[in-house]
Backbone atoms as SQL, in Angstrom:
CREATE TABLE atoms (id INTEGER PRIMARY KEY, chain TEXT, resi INTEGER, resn TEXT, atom TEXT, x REAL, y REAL, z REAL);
INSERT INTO atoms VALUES
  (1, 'A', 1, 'UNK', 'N', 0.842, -1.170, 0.000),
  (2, 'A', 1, 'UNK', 'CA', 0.000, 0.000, 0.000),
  (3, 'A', 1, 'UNK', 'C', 0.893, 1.241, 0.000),
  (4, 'A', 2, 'UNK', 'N', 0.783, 2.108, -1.110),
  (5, 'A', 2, 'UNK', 'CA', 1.025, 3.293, -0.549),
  (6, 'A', 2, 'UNK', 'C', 1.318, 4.118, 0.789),
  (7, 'A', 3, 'UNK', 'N', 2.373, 4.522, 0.763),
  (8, 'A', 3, 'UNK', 'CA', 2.532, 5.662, 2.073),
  (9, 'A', 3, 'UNK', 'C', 1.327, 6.437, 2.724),
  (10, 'A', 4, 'UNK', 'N', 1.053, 7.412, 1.595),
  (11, 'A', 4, 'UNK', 'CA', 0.007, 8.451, 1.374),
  (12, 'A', 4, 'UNK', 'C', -1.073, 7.645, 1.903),
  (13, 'A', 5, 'UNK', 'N', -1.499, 6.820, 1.322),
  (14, 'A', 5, 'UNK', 'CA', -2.942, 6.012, 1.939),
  (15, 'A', 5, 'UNK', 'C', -3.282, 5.348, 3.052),
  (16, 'A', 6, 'UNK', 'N', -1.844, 5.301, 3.491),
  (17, 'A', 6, 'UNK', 'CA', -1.574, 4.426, 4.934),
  (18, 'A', 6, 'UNK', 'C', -1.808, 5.504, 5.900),
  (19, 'A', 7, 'UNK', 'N', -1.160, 6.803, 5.466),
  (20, 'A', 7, 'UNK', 'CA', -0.709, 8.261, 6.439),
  (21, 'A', 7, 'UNK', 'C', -2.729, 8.563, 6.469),
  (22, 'A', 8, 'UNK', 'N', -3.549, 8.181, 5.469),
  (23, 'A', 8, 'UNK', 'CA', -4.661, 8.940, 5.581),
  (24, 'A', 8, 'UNK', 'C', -5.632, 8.063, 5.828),
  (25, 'A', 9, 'UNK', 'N', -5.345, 7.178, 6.072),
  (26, 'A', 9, 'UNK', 'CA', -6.292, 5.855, 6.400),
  (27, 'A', 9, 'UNK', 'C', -6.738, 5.660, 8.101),
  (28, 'A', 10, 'UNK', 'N', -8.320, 5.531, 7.914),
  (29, 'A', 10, 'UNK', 'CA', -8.255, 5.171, 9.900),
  (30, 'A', 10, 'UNK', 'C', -7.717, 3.965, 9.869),
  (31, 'A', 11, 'UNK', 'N', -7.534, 3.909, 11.222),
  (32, 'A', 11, 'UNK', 'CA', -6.557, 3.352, 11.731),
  (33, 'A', 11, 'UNK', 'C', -7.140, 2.422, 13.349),
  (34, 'A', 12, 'UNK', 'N', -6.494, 1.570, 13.656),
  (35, 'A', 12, 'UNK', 'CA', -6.952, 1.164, 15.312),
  (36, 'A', 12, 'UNK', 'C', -5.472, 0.474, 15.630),
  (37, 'A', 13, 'UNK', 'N', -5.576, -0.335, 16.595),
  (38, 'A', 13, 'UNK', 'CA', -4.471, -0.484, 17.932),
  (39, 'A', 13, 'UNK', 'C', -4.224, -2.169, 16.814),
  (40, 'A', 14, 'UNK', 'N', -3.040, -2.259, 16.585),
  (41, 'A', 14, 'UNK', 'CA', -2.261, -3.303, 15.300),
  (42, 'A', 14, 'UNK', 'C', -3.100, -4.954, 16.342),
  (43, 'A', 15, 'UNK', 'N', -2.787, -4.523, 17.324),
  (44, 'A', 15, 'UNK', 'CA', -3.267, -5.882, 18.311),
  (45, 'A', 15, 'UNK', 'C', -4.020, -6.288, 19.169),
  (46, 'A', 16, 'UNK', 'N', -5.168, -5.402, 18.666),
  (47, 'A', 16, 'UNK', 'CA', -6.313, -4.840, 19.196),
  (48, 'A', 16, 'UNK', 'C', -7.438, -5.306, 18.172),
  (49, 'A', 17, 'UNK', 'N', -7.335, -4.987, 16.930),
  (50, 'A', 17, 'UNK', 'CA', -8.053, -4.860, 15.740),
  (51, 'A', 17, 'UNK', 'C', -9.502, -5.902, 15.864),
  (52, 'A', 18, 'UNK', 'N', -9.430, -7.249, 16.736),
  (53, 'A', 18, 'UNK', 'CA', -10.613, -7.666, 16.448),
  (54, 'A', 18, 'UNK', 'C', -11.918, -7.057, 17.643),
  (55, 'A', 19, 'UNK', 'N', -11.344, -6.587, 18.624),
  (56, 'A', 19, 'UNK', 'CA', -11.534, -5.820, 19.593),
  (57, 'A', 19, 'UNK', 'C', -12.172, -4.513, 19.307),
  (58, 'A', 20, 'UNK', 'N', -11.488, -3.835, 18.725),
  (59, 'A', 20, 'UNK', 'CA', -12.167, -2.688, 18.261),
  (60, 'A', 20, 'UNK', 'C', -13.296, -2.908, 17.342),
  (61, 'A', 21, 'UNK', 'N', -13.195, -3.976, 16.472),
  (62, 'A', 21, 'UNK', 'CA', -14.261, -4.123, 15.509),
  (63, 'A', 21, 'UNK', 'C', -15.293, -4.349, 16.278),
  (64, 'A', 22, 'UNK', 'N', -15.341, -5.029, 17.560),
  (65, 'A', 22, 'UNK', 'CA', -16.743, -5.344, 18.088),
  (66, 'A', 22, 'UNK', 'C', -17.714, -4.323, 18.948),
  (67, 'A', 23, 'UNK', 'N', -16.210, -2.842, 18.950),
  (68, 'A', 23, 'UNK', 'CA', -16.998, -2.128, 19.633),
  (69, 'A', 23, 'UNK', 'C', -18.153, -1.360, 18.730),
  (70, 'A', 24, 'UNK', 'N', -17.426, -0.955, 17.656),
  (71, 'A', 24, 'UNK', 'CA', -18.430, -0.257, 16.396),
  (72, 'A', 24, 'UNK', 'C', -19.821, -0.694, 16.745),
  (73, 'A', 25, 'UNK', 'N', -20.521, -0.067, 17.105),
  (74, 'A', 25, 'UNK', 'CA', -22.026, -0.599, 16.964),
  (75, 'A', 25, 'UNK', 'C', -23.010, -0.081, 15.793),
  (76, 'A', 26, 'UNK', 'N', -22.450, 0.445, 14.805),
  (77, 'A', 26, 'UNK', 'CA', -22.602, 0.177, 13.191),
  (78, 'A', 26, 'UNK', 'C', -22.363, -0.223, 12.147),
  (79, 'A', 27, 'UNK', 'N', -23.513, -0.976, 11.127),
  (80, 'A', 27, 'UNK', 'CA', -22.626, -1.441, 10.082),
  (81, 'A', 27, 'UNK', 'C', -22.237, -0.380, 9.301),
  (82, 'A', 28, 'UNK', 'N', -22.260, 1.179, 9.311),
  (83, 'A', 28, 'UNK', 'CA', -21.938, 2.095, 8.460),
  (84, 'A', 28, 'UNK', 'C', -20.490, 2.229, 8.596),
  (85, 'A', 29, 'UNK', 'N', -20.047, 1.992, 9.825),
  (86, 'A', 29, 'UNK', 'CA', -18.888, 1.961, 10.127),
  (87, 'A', 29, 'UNK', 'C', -17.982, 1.279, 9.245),
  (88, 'A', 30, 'UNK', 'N', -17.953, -0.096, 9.191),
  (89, 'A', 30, 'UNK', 'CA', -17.750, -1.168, 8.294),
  (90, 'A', 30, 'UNK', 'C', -17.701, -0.015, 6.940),
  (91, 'A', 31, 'UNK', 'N', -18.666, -0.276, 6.908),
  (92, 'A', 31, 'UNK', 'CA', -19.091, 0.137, 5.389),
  (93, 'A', 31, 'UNK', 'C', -18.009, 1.577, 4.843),
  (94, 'A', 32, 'UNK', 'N', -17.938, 1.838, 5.596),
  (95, 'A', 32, 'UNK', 'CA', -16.746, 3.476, 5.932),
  (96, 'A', 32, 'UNK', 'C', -16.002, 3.074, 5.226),
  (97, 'A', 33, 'UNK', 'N', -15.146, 2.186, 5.818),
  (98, 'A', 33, 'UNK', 'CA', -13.897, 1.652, 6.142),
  (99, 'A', 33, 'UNK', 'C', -13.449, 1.271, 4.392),
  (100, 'A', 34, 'UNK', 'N', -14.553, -0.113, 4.551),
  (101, 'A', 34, 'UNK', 'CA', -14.666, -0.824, 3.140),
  (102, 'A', 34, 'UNK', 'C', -14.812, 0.198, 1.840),
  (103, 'A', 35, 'UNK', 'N', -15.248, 1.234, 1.662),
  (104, 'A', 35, 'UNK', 'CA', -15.301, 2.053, 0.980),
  (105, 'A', 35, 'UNK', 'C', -13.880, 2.450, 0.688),
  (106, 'A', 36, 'UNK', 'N', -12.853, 3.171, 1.322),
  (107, 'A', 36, 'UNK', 'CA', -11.985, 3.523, 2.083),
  (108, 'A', 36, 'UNK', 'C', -10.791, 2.430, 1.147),
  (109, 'A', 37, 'UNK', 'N', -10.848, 1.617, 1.426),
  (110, 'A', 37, 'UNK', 'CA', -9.898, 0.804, 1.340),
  (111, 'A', 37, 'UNK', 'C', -10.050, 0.207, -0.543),
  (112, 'A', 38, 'UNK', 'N', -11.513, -0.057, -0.688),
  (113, 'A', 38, 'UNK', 'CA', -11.698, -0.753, -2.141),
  (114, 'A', 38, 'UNK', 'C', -11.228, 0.661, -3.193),
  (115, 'A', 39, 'UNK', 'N', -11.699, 1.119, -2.773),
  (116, 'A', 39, 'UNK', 'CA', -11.280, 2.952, -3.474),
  (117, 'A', 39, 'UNK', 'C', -9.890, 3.491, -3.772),
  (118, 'A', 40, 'UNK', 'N', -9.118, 2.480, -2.841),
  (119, 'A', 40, 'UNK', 'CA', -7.911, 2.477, -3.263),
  (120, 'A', 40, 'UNK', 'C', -7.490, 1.298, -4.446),
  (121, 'A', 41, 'UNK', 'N', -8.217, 0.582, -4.597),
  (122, 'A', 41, 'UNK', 'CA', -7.550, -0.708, -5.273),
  (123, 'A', 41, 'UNK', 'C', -7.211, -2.083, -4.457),
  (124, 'A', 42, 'UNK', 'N', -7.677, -1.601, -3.106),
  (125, 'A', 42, 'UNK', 'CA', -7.410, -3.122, -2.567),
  (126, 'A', 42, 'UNK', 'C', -9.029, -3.817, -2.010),
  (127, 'A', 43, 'UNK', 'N', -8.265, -4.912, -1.470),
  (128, 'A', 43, 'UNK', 'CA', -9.231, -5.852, -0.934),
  (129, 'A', 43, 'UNK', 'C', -10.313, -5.583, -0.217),
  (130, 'A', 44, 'UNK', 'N', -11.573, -6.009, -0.238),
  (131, 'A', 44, 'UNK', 'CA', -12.768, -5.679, 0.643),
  (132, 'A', 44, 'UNK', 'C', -12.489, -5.793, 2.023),
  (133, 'A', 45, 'UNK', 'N', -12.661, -4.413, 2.954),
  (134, 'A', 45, 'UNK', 'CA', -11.785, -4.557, 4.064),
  (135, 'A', 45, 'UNK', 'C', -13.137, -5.699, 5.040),
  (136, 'A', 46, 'UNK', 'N', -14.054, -5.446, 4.686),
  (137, 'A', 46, 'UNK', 'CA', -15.089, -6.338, 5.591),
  (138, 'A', 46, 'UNK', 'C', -15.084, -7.396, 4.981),
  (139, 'A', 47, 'UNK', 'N', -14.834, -7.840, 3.691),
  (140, 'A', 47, 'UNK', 'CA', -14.599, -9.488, 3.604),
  (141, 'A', 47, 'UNK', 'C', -13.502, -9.981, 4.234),
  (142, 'A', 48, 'UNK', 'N', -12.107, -8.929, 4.431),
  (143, 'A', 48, 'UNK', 'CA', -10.936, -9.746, 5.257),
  (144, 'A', 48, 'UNK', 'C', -11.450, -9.658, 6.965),
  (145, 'A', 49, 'UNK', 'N', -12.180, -8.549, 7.461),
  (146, 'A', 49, 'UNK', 'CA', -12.381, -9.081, 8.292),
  (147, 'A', 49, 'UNK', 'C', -13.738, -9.982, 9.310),
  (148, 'A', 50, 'UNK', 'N', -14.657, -10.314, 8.252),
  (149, 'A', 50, 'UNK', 'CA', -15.794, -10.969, 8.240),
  (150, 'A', 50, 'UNK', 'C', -15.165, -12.679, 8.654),
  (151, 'A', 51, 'UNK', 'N', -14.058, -12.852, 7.124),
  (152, 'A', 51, 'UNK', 'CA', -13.360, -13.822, 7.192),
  (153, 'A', 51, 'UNK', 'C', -12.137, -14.231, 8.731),
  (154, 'A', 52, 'UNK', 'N', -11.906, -13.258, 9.048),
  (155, 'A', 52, 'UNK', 'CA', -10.672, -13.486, 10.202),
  (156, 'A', 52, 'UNK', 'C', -11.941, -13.598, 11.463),
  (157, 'A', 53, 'UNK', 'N', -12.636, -12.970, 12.031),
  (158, 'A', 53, 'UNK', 'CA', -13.667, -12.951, 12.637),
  (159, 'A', 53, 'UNK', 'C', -14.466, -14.731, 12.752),
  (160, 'A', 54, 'UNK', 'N', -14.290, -15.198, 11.403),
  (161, 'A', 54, 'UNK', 'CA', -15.352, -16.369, 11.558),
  (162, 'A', 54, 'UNK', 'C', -14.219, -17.333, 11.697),
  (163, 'A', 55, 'UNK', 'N', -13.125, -17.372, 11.635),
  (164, 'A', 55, 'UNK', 'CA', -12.127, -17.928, 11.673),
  (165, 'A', 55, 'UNK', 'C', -10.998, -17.964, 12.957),
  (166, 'A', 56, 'UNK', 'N', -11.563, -17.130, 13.557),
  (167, 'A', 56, 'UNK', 'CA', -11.184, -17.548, 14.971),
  (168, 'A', 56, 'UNK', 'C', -12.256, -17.626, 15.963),
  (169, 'A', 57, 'UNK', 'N', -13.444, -17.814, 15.307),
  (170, 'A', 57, 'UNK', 'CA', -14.480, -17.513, 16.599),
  (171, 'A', 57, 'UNK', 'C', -14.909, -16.632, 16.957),
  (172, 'A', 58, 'UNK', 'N', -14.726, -15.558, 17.286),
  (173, 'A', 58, 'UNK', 'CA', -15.187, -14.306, 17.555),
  (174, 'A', 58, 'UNK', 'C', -16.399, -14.089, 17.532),
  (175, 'A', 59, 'UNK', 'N', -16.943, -14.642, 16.347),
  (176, 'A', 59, 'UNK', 'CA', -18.117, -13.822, 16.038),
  (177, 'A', 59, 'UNK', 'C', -19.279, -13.099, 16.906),
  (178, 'A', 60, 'UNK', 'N', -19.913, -12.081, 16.815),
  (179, 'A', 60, 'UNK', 'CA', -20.683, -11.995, 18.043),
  (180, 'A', 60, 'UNK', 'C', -22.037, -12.191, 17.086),
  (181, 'A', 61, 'UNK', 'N', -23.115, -12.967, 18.098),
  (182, 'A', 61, 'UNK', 'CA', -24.596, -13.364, 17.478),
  (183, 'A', 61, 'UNK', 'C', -25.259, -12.560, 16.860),
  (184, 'A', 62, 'UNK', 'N', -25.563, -12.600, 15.657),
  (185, 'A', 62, 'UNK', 'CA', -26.166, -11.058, 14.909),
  (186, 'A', 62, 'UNK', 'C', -27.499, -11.916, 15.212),
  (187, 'A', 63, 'UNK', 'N', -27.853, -12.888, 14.783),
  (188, 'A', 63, 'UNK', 'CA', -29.166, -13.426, 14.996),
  (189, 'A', 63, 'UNK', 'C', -29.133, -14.912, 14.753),
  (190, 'A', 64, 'UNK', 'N', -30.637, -14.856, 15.044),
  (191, 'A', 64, 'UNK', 'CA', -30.573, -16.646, 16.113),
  (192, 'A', 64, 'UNK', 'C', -31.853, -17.770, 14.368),
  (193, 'A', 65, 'UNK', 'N', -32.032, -18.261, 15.010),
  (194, 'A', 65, 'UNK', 'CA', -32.711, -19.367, 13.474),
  (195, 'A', 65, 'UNK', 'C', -33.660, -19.719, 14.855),
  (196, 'A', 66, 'UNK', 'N', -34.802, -20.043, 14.821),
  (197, 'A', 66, 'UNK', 'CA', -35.740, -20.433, 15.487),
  (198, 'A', 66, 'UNK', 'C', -36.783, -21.695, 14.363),
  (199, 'A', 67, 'UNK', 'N', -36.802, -22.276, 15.081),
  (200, 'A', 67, 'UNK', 'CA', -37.590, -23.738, 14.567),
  (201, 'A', 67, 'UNK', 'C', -38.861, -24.460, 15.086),
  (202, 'A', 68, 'UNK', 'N', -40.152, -23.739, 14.161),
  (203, 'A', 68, 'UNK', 'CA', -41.310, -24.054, 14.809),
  (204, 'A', 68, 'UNK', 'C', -41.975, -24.990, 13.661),
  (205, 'A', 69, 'UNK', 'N', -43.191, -25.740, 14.652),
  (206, 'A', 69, 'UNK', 'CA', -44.072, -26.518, 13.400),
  (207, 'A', 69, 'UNK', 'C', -45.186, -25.266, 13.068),
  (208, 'A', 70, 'UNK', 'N', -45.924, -25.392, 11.999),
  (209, 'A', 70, 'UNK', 'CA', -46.766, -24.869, 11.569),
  (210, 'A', 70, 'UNK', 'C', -48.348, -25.523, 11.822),
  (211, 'A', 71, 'UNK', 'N', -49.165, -24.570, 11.338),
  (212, 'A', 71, 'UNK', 'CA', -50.942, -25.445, 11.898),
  (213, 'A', 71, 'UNK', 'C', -50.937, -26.625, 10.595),
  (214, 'A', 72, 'UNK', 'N', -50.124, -26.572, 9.753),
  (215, 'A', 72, 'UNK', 'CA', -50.133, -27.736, 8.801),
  (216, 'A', 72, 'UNK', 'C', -49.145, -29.085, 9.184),
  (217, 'A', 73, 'UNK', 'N', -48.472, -28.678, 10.247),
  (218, 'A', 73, 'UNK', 'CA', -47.649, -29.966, 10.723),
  (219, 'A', 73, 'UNK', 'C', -46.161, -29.749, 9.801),
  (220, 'A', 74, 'UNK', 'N', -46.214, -28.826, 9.097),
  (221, 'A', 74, 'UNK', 'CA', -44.833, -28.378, 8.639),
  (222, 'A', 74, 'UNK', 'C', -44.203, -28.028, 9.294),
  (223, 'A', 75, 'UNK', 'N', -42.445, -28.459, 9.335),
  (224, 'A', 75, 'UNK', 'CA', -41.350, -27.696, 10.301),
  (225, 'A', 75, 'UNK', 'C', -40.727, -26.092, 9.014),
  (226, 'A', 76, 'UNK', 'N', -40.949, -25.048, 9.704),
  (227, 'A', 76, 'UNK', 'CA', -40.281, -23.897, 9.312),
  (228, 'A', 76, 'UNK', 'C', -39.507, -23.052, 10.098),
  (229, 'A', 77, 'UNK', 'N', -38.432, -22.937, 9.596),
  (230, 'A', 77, 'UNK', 'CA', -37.366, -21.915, 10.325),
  (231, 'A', 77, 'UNK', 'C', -37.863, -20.547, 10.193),
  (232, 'A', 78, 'UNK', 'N', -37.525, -19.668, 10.594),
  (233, 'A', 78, 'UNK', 'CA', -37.219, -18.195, 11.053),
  (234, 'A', 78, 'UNK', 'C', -36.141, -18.111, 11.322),
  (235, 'A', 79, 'UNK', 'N', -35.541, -16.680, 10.667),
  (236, 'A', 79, 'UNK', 'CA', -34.046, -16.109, 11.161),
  (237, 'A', 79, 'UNK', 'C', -34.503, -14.698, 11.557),
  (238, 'A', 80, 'UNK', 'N', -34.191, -14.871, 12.845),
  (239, 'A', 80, 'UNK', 'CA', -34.500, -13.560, 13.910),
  (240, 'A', 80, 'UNK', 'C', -32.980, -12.927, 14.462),
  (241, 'A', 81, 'UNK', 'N', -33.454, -11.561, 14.198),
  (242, 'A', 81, 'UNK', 'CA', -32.262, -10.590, 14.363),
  (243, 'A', 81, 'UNK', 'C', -32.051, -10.207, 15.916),
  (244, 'A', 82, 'UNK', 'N', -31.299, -10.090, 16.701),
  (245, 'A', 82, 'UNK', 'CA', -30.970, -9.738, 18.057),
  (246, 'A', 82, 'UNK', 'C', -32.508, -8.501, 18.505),
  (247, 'A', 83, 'UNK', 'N', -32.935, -7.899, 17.595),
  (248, 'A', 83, 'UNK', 'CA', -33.851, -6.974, 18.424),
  (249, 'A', 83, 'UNK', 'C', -35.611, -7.418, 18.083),
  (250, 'A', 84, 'UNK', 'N', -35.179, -9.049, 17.688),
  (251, 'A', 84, 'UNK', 'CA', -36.496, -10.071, 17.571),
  (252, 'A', 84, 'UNK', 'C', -37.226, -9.591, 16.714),
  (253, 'A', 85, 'UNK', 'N', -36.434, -8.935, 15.189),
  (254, 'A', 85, 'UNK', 'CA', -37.524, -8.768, 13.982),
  (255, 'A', 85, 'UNK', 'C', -36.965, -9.967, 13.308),
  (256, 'A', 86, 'UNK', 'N', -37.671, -10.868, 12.117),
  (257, 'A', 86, 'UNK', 'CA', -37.612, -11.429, 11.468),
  (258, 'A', 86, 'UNK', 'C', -37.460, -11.012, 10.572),
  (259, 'A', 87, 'UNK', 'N', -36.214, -11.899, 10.240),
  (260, 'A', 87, 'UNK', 'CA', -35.359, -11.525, 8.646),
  (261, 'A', 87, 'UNK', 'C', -35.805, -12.428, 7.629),
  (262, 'A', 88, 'UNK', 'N', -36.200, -13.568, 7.999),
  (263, 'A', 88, 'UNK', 'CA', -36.673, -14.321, 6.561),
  (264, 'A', 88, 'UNK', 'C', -37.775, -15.109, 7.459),
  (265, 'A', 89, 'UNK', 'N', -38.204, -16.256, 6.735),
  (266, 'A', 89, 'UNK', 'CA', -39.012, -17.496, 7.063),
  (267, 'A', 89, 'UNK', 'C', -39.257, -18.225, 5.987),
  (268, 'A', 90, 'UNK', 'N', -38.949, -19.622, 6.130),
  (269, 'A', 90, 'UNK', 'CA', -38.419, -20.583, 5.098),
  (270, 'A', 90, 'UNK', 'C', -39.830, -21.386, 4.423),
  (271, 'A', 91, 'UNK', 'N', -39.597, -21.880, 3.925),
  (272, 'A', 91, 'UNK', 'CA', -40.268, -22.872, 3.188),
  (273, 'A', 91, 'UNK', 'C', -40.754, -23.932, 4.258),
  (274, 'A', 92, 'UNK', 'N', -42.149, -24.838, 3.821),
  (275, 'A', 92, 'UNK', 'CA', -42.323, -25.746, 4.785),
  (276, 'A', 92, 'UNK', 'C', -41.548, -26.947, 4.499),
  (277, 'A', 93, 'UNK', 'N', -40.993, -27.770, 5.527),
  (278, 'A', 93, 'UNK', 'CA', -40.556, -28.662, 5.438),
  (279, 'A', 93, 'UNK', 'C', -41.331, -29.965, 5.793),
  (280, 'A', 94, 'UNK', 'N', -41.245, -31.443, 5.591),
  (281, 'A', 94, 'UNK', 'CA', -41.584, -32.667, 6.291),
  (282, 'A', 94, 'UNK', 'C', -41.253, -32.965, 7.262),
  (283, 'A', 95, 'UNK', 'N', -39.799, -32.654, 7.383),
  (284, 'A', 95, 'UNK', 'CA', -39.788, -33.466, 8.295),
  (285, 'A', 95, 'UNK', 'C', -38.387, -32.509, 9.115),
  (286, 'A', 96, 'UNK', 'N', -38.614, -32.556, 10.518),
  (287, 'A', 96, 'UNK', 'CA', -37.468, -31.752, 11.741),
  (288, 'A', 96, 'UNK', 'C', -36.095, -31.950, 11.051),
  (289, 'A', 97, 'UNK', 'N', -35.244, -32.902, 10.068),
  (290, 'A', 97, 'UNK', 'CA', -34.433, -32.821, 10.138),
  (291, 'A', 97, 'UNK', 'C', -33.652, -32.333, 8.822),
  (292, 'A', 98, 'UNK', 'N', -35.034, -32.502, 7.712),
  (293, 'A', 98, 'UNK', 'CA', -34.921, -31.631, 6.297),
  (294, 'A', 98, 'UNK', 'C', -34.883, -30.305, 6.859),
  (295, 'A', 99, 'UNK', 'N', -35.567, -29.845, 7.791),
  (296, 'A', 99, 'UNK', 'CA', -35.677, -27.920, 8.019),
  (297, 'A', 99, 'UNK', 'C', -34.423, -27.867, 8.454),
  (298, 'A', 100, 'UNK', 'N', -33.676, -28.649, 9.808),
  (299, 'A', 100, 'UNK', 'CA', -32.328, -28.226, 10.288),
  (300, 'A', 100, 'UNK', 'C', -31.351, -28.318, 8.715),
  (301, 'A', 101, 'UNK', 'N', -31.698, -29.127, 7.937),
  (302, 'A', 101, 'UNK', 'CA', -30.522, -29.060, 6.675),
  (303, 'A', 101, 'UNK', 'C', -30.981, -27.749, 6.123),
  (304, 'A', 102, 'UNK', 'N', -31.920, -27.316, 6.007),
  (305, 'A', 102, 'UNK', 'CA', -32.123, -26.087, 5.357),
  (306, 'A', 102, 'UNK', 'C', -31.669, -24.996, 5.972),
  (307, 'A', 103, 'UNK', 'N', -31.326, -24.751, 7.076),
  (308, 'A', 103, 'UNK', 'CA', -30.779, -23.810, 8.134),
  (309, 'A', 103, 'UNK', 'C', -29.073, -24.200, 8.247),
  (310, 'A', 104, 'UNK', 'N', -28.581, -25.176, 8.028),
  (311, 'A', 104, 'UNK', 'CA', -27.401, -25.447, 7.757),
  (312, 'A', 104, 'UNK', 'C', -26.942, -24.578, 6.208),
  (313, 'A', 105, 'UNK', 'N', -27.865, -24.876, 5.167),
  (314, 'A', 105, 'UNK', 'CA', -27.645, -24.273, 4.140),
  (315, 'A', 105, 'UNK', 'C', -27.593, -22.798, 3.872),
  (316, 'A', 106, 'UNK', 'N', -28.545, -22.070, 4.589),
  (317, 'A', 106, 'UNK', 'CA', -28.272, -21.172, 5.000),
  (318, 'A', 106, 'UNK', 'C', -27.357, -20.226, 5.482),
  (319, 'A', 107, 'UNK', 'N', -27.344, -21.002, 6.909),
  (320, 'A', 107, 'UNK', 'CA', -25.362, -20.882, 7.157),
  (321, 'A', 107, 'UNK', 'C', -24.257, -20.618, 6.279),
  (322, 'A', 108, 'UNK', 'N', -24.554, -21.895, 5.920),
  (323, 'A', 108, 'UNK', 'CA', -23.045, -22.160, 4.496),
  (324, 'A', 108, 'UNK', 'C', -22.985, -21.001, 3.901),
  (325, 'A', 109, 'UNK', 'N', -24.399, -20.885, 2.910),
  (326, 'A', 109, 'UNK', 'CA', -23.885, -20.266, 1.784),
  (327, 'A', 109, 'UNK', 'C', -24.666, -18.788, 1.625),
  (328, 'A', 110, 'UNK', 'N', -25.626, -17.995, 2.648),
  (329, 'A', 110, 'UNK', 'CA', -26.262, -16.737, 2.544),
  (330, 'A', 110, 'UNK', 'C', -24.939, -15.897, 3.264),
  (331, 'A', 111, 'UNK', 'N', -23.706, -16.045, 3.258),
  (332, 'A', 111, 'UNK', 'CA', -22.452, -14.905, 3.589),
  (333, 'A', 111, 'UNK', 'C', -22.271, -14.520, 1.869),
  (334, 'A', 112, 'UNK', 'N', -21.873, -15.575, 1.486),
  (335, 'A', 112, 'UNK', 'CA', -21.525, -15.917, -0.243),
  (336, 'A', 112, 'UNK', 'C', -22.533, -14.843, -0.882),
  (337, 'A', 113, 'UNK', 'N', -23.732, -14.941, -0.703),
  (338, 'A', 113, 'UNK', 'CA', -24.928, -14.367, -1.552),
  (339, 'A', 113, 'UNK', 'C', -24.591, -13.208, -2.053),
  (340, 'A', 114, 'UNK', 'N', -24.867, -12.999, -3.426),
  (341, 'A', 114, 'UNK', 'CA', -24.867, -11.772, -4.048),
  (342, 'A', 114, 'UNK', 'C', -26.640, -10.821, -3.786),
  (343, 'A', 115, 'UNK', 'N', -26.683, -9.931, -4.009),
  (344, 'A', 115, 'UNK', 'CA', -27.973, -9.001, -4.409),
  (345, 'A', 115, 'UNK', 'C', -28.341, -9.376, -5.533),
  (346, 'A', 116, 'UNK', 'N', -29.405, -9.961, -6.498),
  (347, 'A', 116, 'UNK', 'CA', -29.926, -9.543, -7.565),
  (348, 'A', 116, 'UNK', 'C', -31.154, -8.537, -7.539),
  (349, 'A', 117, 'UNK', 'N', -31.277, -7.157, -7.712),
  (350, 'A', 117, 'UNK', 'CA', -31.845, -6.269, -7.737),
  (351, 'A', 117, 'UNK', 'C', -33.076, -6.287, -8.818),
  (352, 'A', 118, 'UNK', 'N', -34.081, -6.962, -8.680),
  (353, 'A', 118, 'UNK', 'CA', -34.879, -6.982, -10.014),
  (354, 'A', 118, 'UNK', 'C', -35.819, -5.804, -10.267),
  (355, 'A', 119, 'UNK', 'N', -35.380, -4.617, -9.320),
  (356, 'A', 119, 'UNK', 'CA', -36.919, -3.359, -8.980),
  (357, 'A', 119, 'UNK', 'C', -36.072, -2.452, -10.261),
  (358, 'A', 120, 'UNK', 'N', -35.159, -2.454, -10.784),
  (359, 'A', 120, 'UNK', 'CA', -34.683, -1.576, -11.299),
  (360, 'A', 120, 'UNK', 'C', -34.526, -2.104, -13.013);
C-alpha cells in the first residue's frame, strides 16, 4: 500500500483490531472503512475481516434461526435478528431434520450471496 494512503487511512491499535471491531455498533462503520480501502484498489476490508472474525471464533450473534411446526404440521425456520424482527421465514418442510438441513444451508452459503436487484 502506498505511504500516502496508509498516512490517511483510519486506523486502530495493530493488536487490538478484532476488539475494536466489536466495539463499532454500526454497520456504516464497516461500510466506511470498506469504501476507504476498495477505493484504493485493494481488498474488501469487511470481507478480510468478516473472514478473520469467523475464523477464529469471535463472532458476536447477529441473529438466532428459530424452529417451529406450523398449523399444517410443517417444520419452518425463522431467522430472527438480536432486536427479535424477522429476517426471513423458510419454506415448509416434512420433516425436523430436512428444516435443520435447510438452516445449515443457509449458514453455508447466505455470507456468499450476491444481491440480484430486479426493482430496477
Amino acid at each position: 500500500m502506498p505511504e500516502e494512503v496508509l498516512k490517511e487511512a483510519p486506523g486502530m491499535d495493530k493488536d487490538k483490531w478484532l476488539e475494536e471491531i466489536d466495539k463499532w455498533q454500526e454497520e456504516k462503520d464497516l461500510e466506511l472503512l470498506d469504501r476507504y480501502y476498495t477505493s484504493h484498489g485493494f481488498e474488501s476490508y469487511m470481507g478480510i475481516v468478516q473472514q478473520a472474525i469467523t475464523t477464529r471464533g469471535r463472532r458476536k450473534v447477529d441473529a438466532k434461526f428459530e424452529l417451529n411446526k406450523d398449523k399444517a404440521g410443517e417444520f419452518r425456520f425463522k431467522l430472527v435478528a438480536v432486536n427479535g424482527e424477522i429476517i426471513s421465514v423458510s419454506e415448509g418442510y416434512t420433516t425436523r431434520e430436512s428444516a435443520l438441513k435447510g438452516i445449515e444451508s443457509v449458514k453455508r452459503n447466505a455470507y456468499m450471496a450476491v444481491i440480484e436487484d430486479k426493482t430496477v
